[in-house]
C-alpha positions in Angstrom: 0.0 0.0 0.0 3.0 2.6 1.3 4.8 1.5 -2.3 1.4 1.8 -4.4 1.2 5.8 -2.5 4.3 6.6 -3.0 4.7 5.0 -6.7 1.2 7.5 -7.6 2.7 10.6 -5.7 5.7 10.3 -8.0 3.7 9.9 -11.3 2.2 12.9 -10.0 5.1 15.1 -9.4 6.4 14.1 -12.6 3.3 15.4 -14.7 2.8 18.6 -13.0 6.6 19.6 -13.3 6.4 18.2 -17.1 3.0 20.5 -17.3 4.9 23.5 -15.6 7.6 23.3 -18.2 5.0 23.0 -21.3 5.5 26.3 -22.2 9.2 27.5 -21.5 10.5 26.9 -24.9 7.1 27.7 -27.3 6.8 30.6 -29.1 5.7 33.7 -28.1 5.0 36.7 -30.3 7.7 39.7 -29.5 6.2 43.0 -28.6 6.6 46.4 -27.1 6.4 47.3 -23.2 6.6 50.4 -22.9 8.8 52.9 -24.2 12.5 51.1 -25.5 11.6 48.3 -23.8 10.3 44.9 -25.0 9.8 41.3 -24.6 11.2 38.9 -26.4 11.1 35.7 -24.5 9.1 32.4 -24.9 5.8 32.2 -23.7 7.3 31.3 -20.2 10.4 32.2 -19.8 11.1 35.9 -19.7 13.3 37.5 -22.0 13.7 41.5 -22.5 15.6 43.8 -24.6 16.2 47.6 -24.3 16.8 49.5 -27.5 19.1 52.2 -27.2 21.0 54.2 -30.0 24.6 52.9 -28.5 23.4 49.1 -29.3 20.7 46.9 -27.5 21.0 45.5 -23.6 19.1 42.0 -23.3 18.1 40.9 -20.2 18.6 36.7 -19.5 19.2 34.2 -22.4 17.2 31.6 -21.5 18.3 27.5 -22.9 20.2 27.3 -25.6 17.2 26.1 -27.7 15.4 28.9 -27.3 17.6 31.4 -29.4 16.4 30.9 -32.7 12.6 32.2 -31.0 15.2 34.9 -29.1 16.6 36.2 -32.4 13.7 35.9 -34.5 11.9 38.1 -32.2 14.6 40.9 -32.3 14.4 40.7 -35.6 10.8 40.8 -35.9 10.4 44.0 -34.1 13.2 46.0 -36.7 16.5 45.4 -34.5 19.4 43.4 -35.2 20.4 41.1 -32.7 23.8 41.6 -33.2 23.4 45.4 -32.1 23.3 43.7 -28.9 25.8 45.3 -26.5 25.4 44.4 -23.3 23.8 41.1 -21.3 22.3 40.9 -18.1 21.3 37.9 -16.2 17.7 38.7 -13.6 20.1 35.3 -11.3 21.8 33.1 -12.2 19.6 29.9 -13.0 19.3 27.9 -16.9 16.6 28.9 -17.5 17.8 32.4 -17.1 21.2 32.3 -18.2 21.9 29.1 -20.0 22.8 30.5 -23.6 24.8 33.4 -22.0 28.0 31.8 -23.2 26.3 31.6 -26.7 24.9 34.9 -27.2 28.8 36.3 -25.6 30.5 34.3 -28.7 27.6 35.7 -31.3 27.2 39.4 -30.3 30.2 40.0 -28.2 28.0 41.9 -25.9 29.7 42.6 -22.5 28.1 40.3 -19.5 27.3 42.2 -16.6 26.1 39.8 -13.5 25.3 40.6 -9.6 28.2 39.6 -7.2 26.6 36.4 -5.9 25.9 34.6 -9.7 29.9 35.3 -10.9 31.0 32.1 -10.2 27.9 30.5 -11.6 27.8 32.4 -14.7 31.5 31.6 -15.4 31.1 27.6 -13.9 32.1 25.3 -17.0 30.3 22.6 -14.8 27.5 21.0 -16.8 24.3 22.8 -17.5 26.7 26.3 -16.9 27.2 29.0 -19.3 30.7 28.8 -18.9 31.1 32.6 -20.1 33.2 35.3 -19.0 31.6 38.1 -16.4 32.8 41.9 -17.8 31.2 43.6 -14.8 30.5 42.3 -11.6 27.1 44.7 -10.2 26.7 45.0 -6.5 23.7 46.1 -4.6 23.3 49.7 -3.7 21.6 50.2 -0.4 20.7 54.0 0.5 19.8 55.0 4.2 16.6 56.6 2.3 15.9 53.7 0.7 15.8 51.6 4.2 12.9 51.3 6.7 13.5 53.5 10.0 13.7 50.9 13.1 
């Protein structure tokens, strides 16, 4: 009976994380935010670019898989992926930074991570990006930006 539970539980997990991941690499059609800013991700995983005359800033690469969708949808809205200049990773996860190493070797875009992700963003360990950090960005915390005790 405890094997029979624990056999079903496991069936379970396994088809809501396969159903949780149904969308992470499917297309989703590029479009403008707001302003210079727009999404170019897949329908799940979140991928932004800001246009700016000095060359394009994407925000996380997502899996390698997913940068045909990633360029197609620069290219879609009129700019050239290549114009890309700088890349920033939201933390540093695959699904938010696996192609980093890629898009580096493509666009020669600077990488610019937080502190805490360096070493994972420039880990050759499997599943890694493996790609050289440019700038390391550390948190700025103003006394008017913190609550009063």
């Amino acid at each position: 009976m405890i094997r029979r539970t624990l056999f079903s539980i496991l069936i379970l997990a396994a088809a809501l994380l396969a159903q949780d991941q149904s969308d992470w690499h499917r297309e989703f059609p590029a479009f403008k935010i707001a302003g210079n800013l727009y999404y170019v991700g897949t329908a799940d995983l979140a991928v932004y670019l800001i246009h700016t005359p000095q060359g394009n800033i994407l925000i996380n690469s997502d899996y390698e898989q997913d940068l045909p969708l990633i360029r197609a949808s620069i290219e879609k809205l009129g700019f050239k992926y290549k114009d890309t200049k700088i890349l920033l990773i939201s933390h540093a996860h695959g699904d938010h930074d696996a192609a980093t190493g890629v898009i580096r070797k493509e666009t020669d875009a600077k990488l610019m991570v937080m502190e805490p992700d360096v070493a994972e963003e420039q880990s050759t360990a499997r599943g890694r990006p493996g790609a050289h950090v440019d700038r390391t960005l550390h948190a700025a915390i103003s006394s008017s930006s913190v609550a009063p005790s």
